[in-house]
FILO-420944 format. One record per residue (C-alpha): residue in three letters; x, y, z. Coordinates in nm, 4 decimals, m for minus. Layout:
! residues N
<r "ALA",<X,Y,Z>> ...
//
This chain:
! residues 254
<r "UNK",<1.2123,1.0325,0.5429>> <r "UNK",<1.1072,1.2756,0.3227>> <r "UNK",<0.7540,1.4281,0.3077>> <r "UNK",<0.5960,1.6181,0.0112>> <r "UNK",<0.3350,1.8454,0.1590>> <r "UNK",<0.0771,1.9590,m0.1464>> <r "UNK",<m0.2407,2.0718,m0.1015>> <r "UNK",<m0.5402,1.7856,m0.1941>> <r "UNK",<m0.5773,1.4603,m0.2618>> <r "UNK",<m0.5891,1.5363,m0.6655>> <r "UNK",<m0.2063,1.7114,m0.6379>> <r "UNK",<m0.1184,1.4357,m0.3827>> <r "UNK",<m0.2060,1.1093,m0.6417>> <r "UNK",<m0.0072,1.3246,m0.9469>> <r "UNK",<0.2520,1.3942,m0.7042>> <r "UNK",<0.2868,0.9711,m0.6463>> <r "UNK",<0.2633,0.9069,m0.9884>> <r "UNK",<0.5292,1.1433,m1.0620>> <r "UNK",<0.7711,0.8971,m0.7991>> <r "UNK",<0.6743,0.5414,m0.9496>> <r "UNK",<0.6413,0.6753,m1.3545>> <r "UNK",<1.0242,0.7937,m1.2418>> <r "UNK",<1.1100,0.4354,m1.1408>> <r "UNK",<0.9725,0.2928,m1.4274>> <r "UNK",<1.1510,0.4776,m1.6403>> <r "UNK",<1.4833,0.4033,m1.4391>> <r "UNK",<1.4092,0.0711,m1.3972>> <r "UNK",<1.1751,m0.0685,m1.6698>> <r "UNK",<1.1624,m0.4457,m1.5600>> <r "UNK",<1.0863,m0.3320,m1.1702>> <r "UNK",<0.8774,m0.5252,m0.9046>> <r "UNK",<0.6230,m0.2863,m0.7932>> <r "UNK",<0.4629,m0.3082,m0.4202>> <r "UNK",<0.0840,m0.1929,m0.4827>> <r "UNK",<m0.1661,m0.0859,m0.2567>> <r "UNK",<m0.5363,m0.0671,m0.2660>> <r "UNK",<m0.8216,0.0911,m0.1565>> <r "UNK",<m0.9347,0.4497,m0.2223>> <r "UNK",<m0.6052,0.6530,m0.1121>> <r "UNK",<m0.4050,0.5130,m0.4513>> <r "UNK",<m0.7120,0.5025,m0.6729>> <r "UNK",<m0.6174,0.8321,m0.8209>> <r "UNK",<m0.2876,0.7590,m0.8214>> <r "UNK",<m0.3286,0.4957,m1.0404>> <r "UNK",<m0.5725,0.6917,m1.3030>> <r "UNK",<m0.2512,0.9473,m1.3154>> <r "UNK",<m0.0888,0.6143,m1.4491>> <r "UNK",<m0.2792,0.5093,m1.6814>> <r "UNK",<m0.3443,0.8752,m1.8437>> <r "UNK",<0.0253,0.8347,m1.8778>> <r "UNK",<0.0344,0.4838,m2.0553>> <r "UNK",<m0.2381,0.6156,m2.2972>> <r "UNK",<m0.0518,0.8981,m2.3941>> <r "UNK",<0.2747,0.6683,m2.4565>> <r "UNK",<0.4579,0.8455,m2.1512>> <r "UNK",<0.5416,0.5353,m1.9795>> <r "UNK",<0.5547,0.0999,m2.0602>> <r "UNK",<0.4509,m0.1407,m1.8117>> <r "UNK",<0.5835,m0.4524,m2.0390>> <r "UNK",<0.8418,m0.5539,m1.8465>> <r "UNK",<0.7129,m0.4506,m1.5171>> <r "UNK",<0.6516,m0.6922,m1.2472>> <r "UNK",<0.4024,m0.6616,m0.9507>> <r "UNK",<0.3384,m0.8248,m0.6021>> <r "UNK",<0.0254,m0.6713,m0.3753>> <r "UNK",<m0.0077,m0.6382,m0.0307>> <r "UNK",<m0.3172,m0.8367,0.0285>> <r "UNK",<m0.6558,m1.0296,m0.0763>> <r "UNK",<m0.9152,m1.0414,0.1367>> <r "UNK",<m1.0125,m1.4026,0.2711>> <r "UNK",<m1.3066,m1.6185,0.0802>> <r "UNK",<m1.3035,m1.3590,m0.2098>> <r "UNK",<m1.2575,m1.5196,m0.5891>> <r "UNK",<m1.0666,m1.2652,m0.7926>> <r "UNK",<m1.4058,m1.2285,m0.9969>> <r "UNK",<m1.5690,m1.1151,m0.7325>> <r "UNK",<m1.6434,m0.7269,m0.7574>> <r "UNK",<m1.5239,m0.6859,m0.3718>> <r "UNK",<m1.2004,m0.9004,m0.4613>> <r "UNK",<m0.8821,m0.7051,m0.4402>> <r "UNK",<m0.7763,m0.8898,m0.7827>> <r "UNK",<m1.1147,m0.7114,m0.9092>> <r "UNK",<m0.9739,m0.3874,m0.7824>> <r "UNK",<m0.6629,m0.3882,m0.9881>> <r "UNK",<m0.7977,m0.5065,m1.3219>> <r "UNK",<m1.0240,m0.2257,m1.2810>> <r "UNK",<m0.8365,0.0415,m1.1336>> <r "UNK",<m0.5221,0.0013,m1.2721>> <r "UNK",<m0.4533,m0.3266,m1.4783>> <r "UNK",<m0.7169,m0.3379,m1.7356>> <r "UNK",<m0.5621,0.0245,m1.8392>> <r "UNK",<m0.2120,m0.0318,m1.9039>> <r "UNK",<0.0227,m0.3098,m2.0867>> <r "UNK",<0.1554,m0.5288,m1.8020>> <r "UNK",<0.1661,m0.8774,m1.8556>> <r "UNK",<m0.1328,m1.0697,m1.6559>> <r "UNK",<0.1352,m1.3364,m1.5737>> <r "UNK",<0.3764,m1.0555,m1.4082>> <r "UNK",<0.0824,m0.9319,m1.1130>> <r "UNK",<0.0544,m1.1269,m0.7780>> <r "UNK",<m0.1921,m1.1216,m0.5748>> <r "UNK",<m0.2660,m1.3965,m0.2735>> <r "UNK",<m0.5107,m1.6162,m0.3276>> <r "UNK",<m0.7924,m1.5448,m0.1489>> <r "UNK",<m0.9700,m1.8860,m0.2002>> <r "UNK",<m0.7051,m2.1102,m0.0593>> <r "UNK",<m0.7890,m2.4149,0.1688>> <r "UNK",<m0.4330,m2.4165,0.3277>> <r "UNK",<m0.3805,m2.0729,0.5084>> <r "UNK",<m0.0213,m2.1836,0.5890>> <r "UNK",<0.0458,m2.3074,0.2173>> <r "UNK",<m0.0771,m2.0114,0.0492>> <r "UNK",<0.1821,m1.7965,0.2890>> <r "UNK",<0.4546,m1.9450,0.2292>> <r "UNK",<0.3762,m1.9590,m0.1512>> <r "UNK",<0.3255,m1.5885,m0.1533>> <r "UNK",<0.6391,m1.5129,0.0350>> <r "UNK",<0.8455,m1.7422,m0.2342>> <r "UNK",<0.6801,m1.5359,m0.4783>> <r "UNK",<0.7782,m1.2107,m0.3319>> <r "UNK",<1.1338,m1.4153,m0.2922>> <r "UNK",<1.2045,m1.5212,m0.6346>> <r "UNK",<1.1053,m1.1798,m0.7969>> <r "UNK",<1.4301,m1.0061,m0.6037>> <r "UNK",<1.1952,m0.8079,m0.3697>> <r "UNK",<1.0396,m0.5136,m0.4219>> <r "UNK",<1.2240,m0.2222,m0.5593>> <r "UNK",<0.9261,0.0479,m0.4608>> <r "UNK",<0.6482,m0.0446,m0.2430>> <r "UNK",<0.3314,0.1975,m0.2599>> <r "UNK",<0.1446,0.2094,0.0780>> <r "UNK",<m0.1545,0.3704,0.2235>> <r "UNK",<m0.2201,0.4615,0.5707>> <r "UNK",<m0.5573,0.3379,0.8048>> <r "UNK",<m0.6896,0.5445,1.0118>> <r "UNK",<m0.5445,0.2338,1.3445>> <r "UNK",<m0.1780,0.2726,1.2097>> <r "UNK",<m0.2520,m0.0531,0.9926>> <r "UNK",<m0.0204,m0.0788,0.6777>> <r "UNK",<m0.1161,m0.3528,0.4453>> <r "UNK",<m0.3341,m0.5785,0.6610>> <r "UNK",<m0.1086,m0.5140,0.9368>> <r "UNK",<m0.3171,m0.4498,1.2054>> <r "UNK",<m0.2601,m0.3393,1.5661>> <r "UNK",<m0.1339,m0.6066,1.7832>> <r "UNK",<0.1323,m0.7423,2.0145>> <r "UNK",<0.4081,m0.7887,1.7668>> <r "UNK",<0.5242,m0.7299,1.4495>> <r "UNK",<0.4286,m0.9517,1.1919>> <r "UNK",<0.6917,m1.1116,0.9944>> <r "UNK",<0.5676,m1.3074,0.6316>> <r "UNK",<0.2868,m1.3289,0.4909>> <r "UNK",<m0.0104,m1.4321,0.6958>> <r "UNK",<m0.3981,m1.4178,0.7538>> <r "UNK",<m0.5547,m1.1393,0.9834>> <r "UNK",<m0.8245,m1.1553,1.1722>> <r "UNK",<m0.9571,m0.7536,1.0510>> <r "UNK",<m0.9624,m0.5236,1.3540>> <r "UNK",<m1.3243,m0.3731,1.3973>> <r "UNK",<m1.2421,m0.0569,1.2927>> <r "UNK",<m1.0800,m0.1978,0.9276>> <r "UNK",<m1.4195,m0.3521,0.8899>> <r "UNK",<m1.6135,m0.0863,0.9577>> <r "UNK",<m1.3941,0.1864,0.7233>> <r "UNK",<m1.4227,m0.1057,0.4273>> <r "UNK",<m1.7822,m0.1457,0.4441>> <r "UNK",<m1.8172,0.1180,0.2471>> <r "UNK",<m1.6769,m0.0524,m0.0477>> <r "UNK",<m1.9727,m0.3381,0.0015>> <r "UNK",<m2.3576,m0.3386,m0.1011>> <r "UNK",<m2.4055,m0.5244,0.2096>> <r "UNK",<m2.1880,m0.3468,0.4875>> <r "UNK",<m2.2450,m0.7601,0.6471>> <r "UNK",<m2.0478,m0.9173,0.3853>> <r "UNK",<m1.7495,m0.7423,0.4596>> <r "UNK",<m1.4736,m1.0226,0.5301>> <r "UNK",<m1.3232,m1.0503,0.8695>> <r "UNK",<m0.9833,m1.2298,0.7370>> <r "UNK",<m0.7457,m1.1297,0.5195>> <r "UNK",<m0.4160,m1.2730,0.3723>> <r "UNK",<m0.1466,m0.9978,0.3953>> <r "UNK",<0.2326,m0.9796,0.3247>> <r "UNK",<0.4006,m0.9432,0.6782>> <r "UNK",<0.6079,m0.6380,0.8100>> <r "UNK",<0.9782,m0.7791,0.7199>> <r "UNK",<0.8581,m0.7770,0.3408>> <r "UNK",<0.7418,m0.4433,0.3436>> <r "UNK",<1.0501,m0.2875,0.5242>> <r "UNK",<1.2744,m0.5082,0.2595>> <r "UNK",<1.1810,m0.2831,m0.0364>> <r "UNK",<1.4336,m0.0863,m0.1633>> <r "UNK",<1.2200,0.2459,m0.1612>> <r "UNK",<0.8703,0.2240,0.0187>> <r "UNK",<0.6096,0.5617,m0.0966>> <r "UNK",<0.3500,0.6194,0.1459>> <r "UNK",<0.0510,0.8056,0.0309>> <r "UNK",<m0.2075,0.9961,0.3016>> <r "UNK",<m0.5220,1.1825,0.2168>> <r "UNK",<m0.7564,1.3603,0.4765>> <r "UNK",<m0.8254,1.4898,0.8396>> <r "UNK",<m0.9488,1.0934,0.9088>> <r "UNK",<m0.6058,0.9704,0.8625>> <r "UNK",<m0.4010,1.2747,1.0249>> <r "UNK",<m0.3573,1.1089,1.3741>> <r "UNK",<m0.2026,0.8011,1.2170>> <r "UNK",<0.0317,0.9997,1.0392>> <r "UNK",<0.0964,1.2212,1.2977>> <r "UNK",<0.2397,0.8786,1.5362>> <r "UNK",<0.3676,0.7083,1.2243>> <r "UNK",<0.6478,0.9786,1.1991>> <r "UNK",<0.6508,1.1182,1.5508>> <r "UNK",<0.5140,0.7842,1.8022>> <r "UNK",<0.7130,0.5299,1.9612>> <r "UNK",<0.7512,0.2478,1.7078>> <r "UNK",<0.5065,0.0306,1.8197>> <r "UNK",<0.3199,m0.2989,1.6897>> <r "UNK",<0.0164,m0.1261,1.8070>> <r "UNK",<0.0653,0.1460,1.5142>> <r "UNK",<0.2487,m0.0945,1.2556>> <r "UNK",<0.2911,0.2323,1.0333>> <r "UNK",<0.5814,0.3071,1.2589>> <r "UNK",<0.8001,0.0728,1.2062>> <r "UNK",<0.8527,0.2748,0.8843>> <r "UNK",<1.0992,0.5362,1.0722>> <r "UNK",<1.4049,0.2242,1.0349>> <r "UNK",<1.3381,0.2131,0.6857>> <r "UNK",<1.6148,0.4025,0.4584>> <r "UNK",<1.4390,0.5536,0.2036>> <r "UNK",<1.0889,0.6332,0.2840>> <r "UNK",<0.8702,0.9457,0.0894>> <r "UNK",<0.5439,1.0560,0.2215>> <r "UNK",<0.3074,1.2567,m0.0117>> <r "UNK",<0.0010,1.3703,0.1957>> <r "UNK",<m0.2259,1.6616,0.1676>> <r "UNK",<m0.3416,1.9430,0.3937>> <r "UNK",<m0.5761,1.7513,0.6385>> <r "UNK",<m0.3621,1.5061,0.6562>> <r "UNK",<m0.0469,1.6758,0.7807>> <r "UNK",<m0.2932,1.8904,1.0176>> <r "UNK",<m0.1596,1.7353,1.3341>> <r "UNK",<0.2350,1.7624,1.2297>> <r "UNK",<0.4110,2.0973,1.3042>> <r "UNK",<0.7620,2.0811,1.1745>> <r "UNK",<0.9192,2.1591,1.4898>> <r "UNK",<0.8179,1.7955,1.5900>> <r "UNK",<1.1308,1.6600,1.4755>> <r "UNK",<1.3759,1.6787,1.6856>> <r "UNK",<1.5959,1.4233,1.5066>> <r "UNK",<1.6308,1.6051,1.2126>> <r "UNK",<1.5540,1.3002,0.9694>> <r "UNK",<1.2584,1.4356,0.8500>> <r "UNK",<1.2865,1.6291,0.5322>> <r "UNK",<0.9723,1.8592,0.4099>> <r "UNK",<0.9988,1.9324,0.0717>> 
//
């Protein structure tokens, strides 16, 4: 692993944007893994600064995200679909038929899995997958539990992940309590996973991610067996982590 300590959250999203524009570049037809919620939003305005400015073409680039919640249509403003238009797709030239998302209005829970995995399948995988942390270890829609999910499947949201997304809803009631979410195996199958962390709320997951037992009841740390893992987090969120805390010597801080 490698970790790139900076100092906020606004030198933490260039920092991120500095890793995928550099894979786009190398790699110009890639399958990018994206992420949502607020961690990546600046991130992704670092991105599309860049596309305006003609520093970087989307064109050929392919997507696949990590989850939708449950009984959301993509039109809805809560909709995870809605999120990327607006953070992200609506401000750069990828093709609409190159993003995946699942579909959050399926009838056939196991259907819609196994059609998302196929998808995730036929693209080649994912050659970087952008994650964020929650605050319960949960990466994706992974939430704590008893093993290690495997494909794509539908959570029942923890009440913490309900709570911490309410803020995103006019009515903190109307928060979903399912989501559809790629499993585990698919995340740790990306060639290059980057793992972005902002703030003092998220500095005890981060802190058991790297250090913890790996542990389906922090599903972050299954991300010490994957390869090629970078980290950017900020200040608060490296709080908890003294360097010394490595005593494998894996962990690079750069």
């Amino acid at each position: 692993m490698r970790i790139y300590a900076v100092k906020n959250y606004e030198e933490m999203s260039r920092k991120a944007a500095n890793i995928v524009s550099a894979q786009v570049i190398l790699k110009p037809d890639c399958v990018l893994g994206l992420a949502t919620g607020s961690t990546p939003e600046g991130l992704y305005k670092q991105l599309k600064d860049w596309y305006q400015k003609g520093d970087l073409d989307f064109a050929q680039v392919k997507s696949v995200n990590l989850d939708e919640y449950r009984g959301l249509s993509p039109e809805n403003e809560q909709s995870y679909h809605y999120y990327m238009k607006k953070h992200l797709f609506s401000g750069i030239n990828i093709k609409a038929e190159n993003t995946h998302l699942p579909n959050g209005m399926a009838e056939d829970e196991a259907a819609e899995c196994m059609r998302y995995d196929n998808v995730v399948k036929r693209m080649g995988g994912v050659d970087l997958q952008i994650l964020g942390l929650g605050g319960n270890g949960h990466i994706g829609f992974n939430e704590p539990c008893e093993n290690f999910a495997k494909g794509t499947h539908c959570v029942h949201l923890t009440e913490s992940t309900i709570a911490a997304n309410a803020r995103f809803f006019d009515d903190p009631e109307k928060v979903p309590e399912y989501a559809f979410s790629v499993g585990i195996r698919t995340i740790m199958m990306a060639k290059k996973i980057l793992l972005v962390v902002s703030g003092k709320g998220k500095a005890d997951a981060l802190h058991k991610t790297l250090f913890g037992p790996i542990n389906p009841r922090v599903p972050s740390s299954i991300l010490q067996l994957h390869p090629d893992v970078i980290i950017v987090a900020d200040e608060e969120a490296l709080s908890q982590i003294d360097r010394s805390d490595d005593k494998s010597g894996d962990i690079y801080f750069c």
